[in-house]
N, C-alpha and C positions, 0 to 999 in steps of 0.2 A: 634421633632420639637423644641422642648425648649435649646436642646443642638445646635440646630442651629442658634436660635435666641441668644444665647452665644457668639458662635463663630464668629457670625454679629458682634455682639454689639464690640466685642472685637477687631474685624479688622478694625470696625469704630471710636472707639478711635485711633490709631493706625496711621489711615488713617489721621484723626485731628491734634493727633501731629507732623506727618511730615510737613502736611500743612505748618500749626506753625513755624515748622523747615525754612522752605524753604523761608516763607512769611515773616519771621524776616531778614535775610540773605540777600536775596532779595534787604528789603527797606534798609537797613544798611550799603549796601556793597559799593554803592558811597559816604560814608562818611568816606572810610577803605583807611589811608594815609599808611601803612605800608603795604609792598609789601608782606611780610609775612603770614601775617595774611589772607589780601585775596586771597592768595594759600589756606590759611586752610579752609577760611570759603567756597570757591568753590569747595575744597574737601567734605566738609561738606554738603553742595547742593546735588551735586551727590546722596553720602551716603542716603540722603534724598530721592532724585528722587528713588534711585533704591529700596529704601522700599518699596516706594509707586507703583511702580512695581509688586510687588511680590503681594502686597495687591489685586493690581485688577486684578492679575489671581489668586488667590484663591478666591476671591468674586464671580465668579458665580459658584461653587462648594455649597455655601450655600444662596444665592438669587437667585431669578430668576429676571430679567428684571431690576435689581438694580444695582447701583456703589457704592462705600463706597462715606462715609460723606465727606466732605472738610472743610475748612472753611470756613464760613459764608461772606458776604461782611459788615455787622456790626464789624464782629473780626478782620477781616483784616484792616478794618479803626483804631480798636479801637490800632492796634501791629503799623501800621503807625504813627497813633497821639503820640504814647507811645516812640517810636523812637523817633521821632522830640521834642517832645517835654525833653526828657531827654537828647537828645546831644544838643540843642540850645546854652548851655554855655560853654560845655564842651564835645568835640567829640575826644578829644584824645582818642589811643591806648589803656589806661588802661580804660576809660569810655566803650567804645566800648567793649572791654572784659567782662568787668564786666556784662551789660546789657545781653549780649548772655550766660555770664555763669546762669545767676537769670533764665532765660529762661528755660536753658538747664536744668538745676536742677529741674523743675517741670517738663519737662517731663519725666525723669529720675525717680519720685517719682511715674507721675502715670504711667510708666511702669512696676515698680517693684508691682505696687497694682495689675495690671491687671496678672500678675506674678505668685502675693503671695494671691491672693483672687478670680479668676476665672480658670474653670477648663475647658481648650478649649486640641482640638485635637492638636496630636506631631506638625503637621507640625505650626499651628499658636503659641503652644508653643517656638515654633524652634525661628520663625521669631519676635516674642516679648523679648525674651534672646538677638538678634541681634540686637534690634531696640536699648535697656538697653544699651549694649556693645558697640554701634556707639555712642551715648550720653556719654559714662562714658569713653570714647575715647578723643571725645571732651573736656570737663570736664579739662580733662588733661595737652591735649595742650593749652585750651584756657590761661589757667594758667598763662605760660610763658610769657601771653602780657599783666598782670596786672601790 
């Protein structure tokens, strides 16, 4: 039971940071003037969506009558207000870069914790290595548009 409550706990983080993923993106992507960039970050959506995917057919394998976490509608306000109010002055290309890298960089960190500090079965190991490697993807290209 406890290794299950693990492997919960671990696909509801998971579950979180895509949210995260998605929900930054989302409110960000009508203030995305470079045609470029919103190819990536709708690549990046995807990438996202299809995590979260994976996430809720392995969740009833260790819940019953349960979905993973999402996030909250206080988060989602609080990733809304943090957009607006950090491009108000400045919504160029590199601002906008920048904001999604600061992002993507924490979830990149508690990936690798959930990684390097919980001991869950292959297959959510599998998909946590994937979620790391879709971020540190990102990471990359966001790069190019600072």
């Amino acid at each position: 039971m406890d290794n299950e409550k693990n492997e919960i706990n671990v696909l509801d983080e998971l579950s979180k940071g895509a949210c995260m993923g998605m929900d930054a993106i989302h409110y960000i992507l009508d203030k995305v003037k470079d045609e470029s960039l919103k190819k990536e970050l709708n690549n990046q959506y995807r990438e996202y969506k299809e995590i979260k995917e994976e996430i809720s057919n392995l969740y009833p394998e260790y819940a019953d009558d349960k979905k993973p976490h999402e996030t909250n509608a206080v988060n989602k306000a609080m990733t809304w207000y943090g957009i607006e109010m950090k491009t108000l002055l400045d919504d160029s290309t590199s601002k906008i870069a920048e904001l999604l890298l600061e992002g993507t960089n924490m979830g990149i960190i508690e990936g690798r914790k959930l990684l390097n500090h919980k001991n869950t079965e292959s297959n959510i190991h599998e998909l946590v290595k994937k979620y790391v490697t879709v971020q540190e993807k990102a990471v990359e290209k966001l790069k190019k548009f600072l």
